[in-house]
PyMOL CGO cylinders between C-alpha atoms (Angstrom):
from pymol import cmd
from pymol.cgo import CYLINDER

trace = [
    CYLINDER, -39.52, -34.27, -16.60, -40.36, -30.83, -15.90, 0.3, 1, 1, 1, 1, 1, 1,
    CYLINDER, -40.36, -30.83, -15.90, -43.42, -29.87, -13.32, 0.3, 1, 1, 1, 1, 1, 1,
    CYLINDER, -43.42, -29.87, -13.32, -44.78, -26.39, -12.97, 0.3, 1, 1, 1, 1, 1, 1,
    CYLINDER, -44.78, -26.39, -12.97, -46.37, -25.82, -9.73, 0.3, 1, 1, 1, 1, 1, 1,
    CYLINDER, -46.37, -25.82, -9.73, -48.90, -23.44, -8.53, 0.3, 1, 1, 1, 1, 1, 1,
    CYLINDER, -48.90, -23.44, -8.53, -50.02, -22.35, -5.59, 0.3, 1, 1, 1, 1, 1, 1,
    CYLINDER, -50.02, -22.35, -5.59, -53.57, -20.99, -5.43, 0.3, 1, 1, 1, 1, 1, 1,
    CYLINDER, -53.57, -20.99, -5.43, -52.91, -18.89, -2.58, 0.3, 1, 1, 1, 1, 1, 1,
    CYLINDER, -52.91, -18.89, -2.58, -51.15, -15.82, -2.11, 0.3, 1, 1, 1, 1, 1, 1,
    CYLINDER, -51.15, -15.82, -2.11, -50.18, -15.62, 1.65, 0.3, 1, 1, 1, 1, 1, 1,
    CYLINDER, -50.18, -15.62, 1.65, -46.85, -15.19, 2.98, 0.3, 1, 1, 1, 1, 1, 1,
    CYLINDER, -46.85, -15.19, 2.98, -47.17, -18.98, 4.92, 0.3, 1, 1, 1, 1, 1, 1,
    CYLINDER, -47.17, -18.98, 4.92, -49.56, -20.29, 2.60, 0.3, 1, 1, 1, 1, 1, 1,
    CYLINDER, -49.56, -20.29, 2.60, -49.75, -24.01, 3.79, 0.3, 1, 1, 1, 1, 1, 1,
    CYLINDER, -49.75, -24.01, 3.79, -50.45, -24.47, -0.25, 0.3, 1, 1, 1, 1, 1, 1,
    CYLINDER, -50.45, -24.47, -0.25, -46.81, -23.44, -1.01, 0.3, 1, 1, 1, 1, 1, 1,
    CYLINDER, -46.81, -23.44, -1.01, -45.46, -24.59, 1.98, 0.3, 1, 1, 1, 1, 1, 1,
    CYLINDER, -45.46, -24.59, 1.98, -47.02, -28.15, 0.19, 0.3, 1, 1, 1, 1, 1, 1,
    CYLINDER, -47.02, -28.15, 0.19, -45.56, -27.63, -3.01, 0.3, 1, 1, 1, 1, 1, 1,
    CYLINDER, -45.56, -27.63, -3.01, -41.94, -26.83, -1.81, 0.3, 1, 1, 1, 1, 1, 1,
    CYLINDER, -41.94, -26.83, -1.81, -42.34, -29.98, 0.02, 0.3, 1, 1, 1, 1, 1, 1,
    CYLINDER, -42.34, -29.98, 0.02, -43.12, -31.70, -3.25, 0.3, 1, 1, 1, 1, 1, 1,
    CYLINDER, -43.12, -31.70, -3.25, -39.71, -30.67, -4.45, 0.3, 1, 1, 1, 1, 1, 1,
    CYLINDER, -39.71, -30.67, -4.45, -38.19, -32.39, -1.87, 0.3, 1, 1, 1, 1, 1, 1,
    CYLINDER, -38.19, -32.39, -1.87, -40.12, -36.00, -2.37, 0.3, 1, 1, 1, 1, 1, 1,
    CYLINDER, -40.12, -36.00, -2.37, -40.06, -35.71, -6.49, 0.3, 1, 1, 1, 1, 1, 1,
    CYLINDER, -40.06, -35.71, -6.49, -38.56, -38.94, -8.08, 0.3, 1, 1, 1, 1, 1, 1,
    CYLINDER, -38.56, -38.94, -8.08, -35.46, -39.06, -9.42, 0.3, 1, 1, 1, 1, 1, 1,
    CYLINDER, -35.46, -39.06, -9.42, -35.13, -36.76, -12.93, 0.3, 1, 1, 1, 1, 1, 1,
    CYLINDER, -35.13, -36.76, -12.93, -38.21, -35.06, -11.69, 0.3, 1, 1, 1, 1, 1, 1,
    CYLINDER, -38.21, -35.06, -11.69, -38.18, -30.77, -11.22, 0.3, 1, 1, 1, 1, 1, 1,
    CYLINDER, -38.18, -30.77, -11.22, -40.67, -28.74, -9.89, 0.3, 1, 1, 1, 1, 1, 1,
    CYLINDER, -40.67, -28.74, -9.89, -40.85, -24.97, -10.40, 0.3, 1, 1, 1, 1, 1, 1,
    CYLINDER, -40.85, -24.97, -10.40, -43.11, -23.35, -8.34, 0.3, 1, 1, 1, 1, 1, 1,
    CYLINDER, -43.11, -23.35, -8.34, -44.62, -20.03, -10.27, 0.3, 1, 1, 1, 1, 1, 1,
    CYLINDER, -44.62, -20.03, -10.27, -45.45, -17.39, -8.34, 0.3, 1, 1, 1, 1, 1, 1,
    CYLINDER, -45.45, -17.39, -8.34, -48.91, -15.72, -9.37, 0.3, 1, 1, 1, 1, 1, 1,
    CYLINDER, -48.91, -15.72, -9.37, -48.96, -12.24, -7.64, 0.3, 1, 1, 1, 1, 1, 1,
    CYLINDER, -48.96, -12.24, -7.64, -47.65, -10.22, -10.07, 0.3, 1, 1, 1, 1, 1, 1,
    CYLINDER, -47.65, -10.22, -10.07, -50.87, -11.85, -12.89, 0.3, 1, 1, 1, 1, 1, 1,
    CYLINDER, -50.87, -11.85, -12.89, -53.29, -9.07, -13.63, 0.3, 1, 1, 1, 1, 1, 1,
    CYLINDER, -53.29, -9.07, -13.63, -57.35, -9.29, -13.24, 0.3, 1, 1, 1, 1, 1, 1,
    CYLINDER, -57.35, -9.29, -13.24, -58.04, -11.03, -16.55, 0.3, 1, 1, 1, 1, 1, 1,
    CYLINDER, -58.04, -11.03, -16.55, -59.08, -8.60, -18.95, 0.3, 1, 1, 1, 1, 1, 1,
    CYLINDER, -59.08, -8.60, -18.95, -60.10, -9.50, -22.97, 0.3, 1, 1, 1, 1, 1, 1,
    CYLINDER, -60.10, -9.50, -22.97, -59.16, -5.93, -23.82, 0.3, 1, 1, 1, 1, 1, 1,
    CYLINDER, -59.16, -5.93, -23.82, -55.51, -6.30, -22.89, 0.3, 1, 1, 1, 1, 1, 1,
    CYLINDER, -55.51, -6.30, -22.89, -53.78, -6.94, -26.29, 0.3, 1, 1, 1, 1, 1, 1,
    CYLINDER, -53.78, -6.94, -26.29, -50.93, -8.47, -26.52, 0.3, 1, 1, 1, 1, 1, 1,
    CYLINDER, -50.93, -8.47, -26.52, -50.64, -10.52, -23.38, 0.3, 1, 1, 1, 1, 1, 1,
    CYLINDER, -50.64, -10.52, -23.38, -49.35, -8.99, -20.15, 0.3, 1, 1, 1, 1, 1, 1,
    CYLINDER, -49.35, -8.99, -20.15, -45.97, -9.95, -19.26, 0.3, 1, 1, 1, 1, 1, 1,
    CYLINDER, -45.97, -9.95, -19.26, -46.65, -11.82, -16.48, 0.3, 1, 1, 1, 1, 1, 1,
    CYLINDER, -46.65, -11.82, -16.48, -49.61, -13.71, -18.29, 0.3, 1, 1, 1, 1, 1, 1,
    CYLINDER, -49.61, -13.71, -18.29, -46.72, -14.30, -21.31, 0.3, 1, 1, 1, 1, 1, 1,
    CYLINDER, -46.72, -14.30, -21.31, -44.65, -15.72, -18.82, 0.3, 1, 1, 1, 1, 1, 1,
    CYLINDER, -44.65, -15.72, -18.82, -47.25, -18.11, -17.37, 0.3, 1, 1, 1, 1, 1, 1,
    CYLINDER, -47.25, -18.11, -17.37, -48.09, -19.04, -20.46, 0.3, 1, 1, 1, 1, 1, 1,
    CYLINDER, -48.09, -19.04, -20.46, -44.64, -20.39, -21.44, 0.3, 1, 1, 1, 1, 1, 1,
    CYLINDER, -44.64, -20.39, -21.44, -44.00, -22.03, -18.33, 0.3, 1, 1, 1, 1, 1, 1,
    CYLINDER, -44.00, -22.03, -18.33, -47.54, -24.03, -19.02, 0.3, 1, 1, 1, 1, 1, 1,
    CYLINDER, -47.54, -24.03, -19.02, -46.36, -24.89, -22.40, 0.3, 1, 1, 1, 1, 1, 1,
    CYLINDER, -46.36, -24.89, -22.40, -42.59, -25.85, -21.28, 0.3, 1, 1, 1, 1, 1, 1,
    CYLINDER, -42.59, -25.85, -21.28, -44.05, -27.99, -18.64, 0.3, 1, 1, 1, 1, 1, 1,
    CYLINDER, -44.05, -27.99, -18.64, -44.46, -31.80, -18.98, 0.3, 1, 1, 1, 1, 1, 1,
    CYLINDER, -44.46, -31.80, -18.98, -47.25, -31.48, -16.42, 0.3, 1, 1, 1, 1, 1, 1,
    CYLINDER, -47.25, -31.48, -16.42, -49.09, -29.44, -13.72, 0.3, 1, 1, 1, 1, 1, 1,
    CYLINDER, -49.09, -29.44, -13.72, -49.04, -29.43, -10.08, 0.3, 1, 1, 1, 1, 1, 1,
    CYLINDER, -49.04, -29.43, -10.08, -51.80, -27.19, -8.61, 0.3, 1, 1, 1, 1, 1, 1,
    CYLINDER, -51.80, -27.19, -8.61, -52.15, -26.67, -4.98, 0.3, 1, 1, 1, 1, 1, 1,
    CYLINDER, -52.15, -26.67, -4.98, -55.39, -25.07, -3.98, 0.3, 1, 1, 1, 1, 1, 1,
    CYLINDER, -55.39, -25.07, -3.98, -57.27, -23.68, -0.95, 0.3, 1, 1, 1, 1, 1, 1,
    CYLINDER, -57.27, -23.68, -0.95, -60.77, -23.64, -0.47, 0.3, 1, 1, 1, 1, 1, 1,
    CYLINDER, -60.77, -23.64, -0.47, -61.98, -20.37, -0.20, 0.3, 1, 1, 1, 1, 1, 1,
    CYLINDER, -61.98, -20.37, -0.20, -66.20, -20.13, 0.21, 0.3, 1, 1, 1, 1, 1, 1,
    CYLINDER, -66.20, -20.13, 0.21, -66.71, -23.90, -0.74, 0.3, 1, 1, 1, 1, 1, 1,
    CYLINDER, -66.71, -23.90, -0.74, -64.53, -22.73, -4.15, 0.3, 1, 1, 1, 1, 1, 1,
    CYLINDER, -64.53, -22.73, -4.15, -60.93, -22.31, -5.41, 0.3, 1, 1, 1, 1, 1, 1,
    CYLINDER, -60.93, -22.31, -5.41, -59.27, -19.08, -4.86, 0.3, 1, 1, 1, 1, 1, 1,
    CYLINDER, -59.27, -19.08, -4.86, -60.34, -15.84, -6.99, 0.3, 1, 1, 1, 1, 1, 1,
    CYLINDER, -60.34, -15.84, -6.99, -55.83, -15.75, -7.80, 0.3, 1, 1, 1, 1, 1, 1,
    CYLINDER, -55.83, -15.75, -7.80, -56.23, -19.30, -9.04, 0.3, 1, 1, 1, 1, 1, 1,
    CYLINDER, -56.23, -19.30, -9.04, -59.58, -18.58, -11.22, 0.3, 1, 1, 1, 1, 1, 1,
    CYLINDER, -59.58, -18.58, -11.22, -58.15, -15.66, -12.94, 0.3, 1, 1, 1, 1, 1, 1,
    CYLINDER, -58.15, -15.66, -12.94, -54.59, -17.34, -13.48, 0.3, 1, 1, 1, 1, 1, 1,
    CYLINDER, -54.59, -17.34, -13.48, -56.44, -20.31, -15.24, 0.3, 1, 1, 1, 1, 1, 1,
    CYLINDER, -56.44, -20.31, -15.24, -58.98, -18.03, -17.58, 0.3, 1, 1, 1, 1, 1, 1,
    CYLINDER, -58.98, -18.03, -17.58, -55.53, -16.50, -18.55, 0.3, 1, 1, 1, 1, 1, 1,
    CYLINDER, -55.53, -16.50, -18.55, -54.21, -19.45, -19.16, 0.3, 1, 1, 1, 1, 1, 1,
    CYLINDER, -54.21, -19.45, -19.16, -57.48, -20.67, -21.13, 0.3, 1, 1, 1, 1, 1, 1,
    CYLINDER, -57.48, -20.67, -21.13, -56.95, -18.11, -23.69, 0.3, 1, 1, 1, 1, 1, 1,
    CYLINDER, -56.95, -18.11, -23.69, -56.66, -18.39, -27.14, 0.3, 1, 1, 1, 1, 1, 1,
    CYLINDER, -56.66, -18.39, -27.14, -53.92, -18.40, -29.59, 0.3, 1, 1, 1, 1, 1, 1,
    CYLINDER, -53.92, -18.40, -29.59, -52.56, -21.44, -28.22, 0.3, 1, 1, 1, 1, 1, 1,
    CYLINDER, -52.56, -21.44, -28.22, -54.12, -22.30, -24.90, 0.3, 1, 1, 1, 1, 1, 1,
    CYLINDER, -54.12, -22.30, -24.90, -51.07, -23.86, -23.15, 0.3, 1, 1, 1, 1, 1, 1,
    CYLINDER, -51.07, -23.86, -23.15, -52.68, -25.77, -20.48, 0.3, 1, 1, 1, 1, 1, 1,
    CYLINDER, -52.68, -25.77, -20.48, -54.97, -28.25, -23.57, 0.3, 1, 1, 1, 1, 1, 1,
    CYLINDER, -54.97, -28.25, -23.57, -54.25, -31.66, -23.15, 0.3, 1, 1, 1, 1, 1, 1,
    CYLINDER, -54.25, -31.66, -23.15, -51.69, -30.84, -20.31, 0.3, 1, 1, 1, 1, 1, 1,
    CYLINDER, -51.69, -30.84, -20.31, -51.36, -33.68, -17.78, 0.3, 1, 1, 1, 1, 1, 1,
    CYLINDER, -51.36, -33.68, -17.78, -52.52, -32.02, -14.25, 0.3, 1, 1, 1, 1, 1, 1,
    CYLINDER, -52.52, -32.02, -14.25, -52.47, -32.80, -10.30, 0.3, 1, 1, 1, 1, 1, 1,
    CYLINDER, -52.47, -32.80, -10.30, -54.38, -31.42, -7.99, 0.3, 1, 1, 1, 1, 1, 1,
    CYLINDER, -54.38, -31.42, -7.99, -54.36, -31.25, -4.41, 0.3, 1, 1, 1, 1, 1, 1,
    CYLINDER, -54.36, -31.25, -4.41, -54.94, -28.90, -1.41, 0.3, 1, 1, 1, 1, 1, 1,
    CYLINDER, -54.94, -28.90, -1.41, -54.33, -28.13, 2.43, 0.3, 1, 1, 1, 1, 1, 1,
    CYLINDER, -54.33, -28.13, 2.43, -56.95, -26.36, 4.50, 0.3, 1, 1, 1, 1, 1, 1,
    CYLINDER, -56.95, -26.36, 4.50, -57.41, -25.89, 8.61, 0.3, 1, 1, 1, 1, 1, 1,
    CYLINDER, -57.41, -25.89, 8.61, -60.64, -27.40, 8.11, 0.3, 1, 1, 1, 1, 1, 1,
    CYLINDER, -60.64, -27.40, 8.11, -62.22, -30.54, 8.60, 0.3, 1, 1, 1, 1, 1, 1,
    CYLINDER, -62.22, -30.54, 8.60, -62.52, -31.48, 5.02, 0.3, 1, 1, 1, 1, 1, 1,
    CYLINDER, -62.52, -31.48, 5.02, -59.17, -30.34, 3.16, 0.3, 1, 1, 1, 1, 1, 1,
    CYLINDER, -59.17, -30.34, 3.16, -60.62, -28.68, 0.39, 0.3, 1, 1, 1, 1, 1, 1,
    CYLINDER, -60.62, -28.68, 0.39, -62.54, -31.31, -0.78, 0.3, 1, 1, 1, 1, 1, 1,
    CYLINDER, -62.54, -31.31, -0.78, -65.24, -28.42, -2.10, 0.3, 1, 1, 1, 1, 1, 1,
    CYLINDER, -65.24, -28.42, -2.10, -62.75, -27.07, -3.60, 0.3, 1, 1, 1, 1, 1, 1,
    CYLINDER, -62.75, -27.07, -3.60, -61.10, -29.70, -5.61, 0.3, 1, 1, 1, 1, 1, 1,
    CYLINDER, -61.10, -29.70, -5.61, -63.94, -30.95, -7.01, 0.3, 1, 1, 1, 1, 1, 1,
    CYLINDER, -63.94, -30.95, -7.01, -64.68, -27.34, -8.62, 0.3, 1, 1, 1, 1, 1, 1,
    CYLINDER, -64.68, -27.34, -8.62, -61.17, -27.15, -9.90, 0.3, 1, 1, 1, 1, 1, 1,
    CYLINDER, -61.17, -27.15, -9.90, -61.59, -30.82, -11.50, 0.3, 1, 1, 1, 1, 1, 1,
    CYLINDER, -61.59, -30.82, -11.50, -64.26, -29.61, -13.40, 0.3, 1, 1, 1, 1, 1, 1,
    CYLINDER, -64.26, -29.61, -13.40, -62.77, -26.33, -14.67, 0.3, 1, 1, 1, 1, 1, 1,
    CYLINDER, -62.77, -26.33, -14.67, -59.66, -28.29, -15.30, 0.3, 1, 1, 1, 1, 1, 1,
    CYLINDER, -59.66, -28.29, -15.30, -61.88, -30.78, -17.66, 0.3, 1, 1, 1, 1, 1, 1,
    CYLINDER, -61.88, -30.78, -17.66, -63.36, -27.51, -19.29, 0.3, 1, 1, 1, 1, 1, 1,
    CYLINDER, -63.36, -27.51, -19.29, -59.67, -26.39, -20.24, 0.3, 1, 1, 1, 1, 1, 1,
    CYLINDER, -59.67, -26.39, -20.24, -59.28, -29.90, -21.85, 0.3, 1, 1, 1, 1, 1, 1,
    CYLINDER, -59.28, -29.90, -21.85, -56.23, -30.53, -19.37, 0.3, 1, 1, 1, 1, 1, 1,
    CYLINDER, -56.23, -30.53, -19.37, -56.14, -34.28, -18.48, 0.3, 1, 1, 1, 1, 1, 1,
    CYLINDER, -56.14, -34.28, -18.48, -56.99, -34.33, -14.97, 0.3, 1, 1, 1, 1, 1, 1,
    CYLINDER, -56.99, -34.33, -14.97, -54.97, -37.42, -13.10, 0.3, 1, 1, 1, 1, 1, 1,
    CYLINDER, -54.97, -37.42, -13.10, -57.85, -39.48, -11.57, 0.3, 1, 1, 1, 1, 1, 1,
    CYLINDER, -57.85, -39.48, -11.57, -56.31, -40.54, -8.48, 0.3, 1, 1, 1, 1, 1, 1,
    CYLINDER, -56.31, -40.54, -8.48, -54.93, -40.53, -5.86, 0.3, 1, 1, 1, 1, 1, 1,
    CYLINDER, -54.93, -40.53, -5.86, -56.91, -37.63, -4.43, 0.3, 1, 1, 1, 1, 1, 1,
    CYLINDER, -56.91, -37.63, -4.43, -54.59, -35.83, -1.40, 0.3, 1, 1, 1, 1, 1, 1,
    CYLINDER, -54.59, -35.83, -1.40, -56.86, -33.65, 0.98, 0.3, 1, 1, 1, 1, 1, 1,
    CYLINDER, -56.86, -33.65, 0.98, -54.80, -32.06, 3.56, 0.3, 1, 1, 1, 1, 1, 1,
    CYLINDER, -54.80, -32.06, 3.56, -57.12, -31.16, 6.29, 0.3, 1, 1, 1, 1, 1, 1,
    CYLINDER, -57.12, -31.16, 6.29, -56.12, -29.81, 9.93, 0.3, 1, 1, 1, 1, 1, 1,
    CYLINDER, -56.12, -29.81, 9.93, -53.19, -28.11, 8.15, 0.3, 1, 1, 1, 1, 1, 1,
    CYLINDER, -53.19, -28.11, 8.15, -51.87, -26.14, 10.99, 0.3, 1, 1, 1, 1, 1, 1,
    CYLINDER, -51.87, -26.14, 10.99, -51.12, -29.96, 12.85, 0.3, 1, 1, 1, 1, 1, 1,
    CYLINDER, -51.12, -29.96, 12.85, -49.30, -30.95, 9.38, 0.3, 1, 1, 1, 1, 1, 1,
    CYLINDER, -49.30, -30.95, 9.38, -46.77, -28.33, 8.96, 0.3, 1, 1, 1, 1, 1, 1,
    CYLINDER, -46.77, -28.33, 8.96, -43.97, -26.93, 11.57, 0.3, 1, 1, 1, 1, 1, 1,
    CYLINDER, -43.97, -26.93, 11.57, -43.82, -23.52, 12.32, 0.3, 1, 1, 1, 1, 1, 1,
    CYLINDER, -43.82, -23.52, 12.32, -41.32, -22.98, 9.56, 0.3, 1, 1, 1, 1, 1, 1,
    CYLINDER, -41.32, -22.98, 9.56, -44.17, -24.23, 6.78, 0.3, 1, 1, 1, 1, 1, 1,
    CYLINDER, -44.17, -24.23, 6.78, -42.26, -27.54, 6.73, 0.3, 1, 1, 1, 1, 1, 1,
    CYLINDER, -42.26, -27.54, 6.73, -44.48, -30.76, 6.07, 0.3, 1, 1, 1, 1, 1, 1,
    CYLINDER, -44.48, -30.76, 6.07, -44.16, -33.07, 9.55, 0.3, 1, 1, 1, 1, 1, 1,
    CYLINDER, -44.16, -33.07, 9.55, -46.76, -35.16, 8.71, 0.3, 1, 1, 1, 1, 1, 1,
    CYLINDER, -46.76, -35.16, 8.71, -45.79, -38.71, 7.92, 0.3, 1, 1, 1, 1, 1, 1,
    CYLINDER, -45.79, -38.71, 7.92, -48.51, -40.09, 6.31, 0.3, 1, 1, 1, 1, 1, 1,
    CYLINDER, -48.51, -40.09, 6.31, -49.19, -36.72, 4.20, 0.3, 1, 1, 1, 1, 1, 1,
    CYLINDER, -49.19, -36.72, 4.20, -45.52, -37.01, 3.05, 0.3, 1, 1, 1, 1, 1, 1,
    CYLINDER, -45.52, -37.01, 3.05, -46.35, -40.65, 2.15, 0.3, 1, 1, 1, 1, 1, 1,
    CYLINDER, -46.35, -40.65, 2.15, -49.34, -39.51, 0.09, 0.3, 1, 1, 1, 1, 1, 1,
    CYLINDER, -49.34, -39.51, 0.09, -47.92, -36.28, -1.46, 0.3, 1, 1, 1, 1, 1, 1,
    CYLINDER, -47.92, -36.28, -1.46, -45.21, -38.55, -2.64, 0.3, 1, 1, 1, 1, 1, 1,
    CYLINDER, -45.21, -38.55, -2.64, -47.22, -41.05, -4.33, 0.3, 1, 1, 1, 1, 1, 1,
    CYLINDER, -47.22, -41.05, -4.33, -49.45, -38.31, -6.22, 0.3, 1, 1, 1, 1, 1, 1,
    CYLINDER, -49.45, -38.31, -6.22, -46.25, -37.05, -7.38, 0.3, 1, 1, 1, 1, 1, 1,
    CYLINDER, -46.25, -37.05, -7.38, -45.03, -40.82, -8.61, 0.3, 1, 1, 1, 1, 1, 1,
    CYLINDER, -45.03, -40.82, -8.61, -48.83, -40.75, -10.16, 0.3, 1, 1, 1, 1, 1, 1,
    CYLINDER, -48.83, -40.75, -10.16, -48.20, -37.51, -11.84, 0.3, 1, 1, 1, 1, 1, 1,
    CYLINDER, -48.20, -37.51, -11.84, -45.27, -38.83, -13.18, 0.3, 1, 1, 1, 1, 1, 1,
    CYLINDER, -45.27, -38.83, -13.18, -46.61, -42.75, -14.65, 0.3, 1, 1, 1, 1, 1, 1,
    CYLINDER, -46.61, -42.75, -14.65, -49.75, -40.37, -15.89, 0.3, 1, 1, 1, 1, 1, 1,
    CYLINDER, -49.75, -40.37, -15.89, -47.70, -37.79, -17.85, 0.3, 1, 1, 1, 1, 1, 1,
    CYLINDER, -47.70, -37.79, -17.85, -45.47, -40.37, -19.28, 0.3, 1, 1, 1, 1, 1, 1,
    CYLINDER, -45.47, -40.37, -19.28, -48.91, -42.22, -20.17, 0.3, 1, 1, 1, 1, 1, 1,
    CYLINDER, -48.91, -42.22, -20.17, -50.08, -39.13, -21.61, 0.3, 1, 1, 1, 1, 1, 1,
    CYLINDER, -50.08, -39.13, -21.61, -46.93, -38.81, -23.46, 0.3, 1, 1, 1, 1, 1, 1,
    CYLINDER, -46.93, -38.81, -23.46, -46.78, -41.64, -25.42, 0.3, 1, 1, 1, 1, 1, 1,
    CYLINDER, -46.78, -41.64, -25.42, -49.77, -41.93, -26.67, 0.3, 1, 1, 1, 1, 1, 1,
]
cmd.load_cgo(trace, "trace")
């Protein structure tokens, strides 16, 4: 099963990234995650005919992928501006790849509340793309900075234990999804 992460922020020790490269350490067995980078996306724009290349690419790694991992921060109560864009881009039509795409979501944040705000604006655009949003578990990682090493290495025991069963959840939805 192929995963295609993404990582709503763009910061050099994003604790976002730093959580999805420790997702490809806990995956299950048969289980990859790539983790897409989405700098180089431009500001979405109607007018530009035929897609960008790096909106192209996106695009094919949404439709080659079994299933979505998203990773967001919480940025004013809301998911990131990067993240926004890279989903209208992804929303777009020929052949919106992310439709009836099994998705993940979770988030880390030095706050109190781990992007709670945050997630619960991204489940609802993620309903309005007609992506199949996995219900639960729910994995808020707040107090980030006590979480993750210097290095941007997950140290957290119990957040390990709960990233890893989102992943396992990602995986029995998507099959779920699948056979249907």
């Amino acid at each position: 099963m192929k995963i295609l992460g993404i990582s709503g922020s763009l910061r050099k020790n994003s604790y976002n990234t730093a959580a999805l490269r420790a997702a490809q350490e806990l995956l299950p067995s048969g289980v990859t995650l790539e983790i897409f980078d989405l700098t180089p996306i431009p500001m979405y724009n109607e007018d530009l005919e035929p897609f960008p290349t790096a909106v192209q690419a996106f695009r094919e790694r949404i439709a080659t992928s079994d299933a979505l991992l998203i990773a967001t921060p919480e940025y004013n109560h809301s998911i990131s501006g990067v993240l926004k864009n890279a989903l209208d881009w992804a929303s777009c039509t020929p052949d919106p790849p992310c439709e009836q795409k099994p998705v993940a979501i979770f988030g880390a944040s030095t706050g109190r509340f781990g992007t709670l705000r945050a997630q619960l604006h991204l489940r609802e655009i993620c309903r309005a793309l007609d992506m199949l949003v996995l219900p639960k578990p729910e994995l808020f990682i707040a107090q980030a900075e006590e979480k993750f090493d210097a290095q941007g290495k997950l140290i957290h025991p119990e957040t390990r234990q709960r990233l890893q069963a989102l992943l396992e959840a990602l995986v029995t939805w998507t099959q779920r999804v699948k056979s249907l």
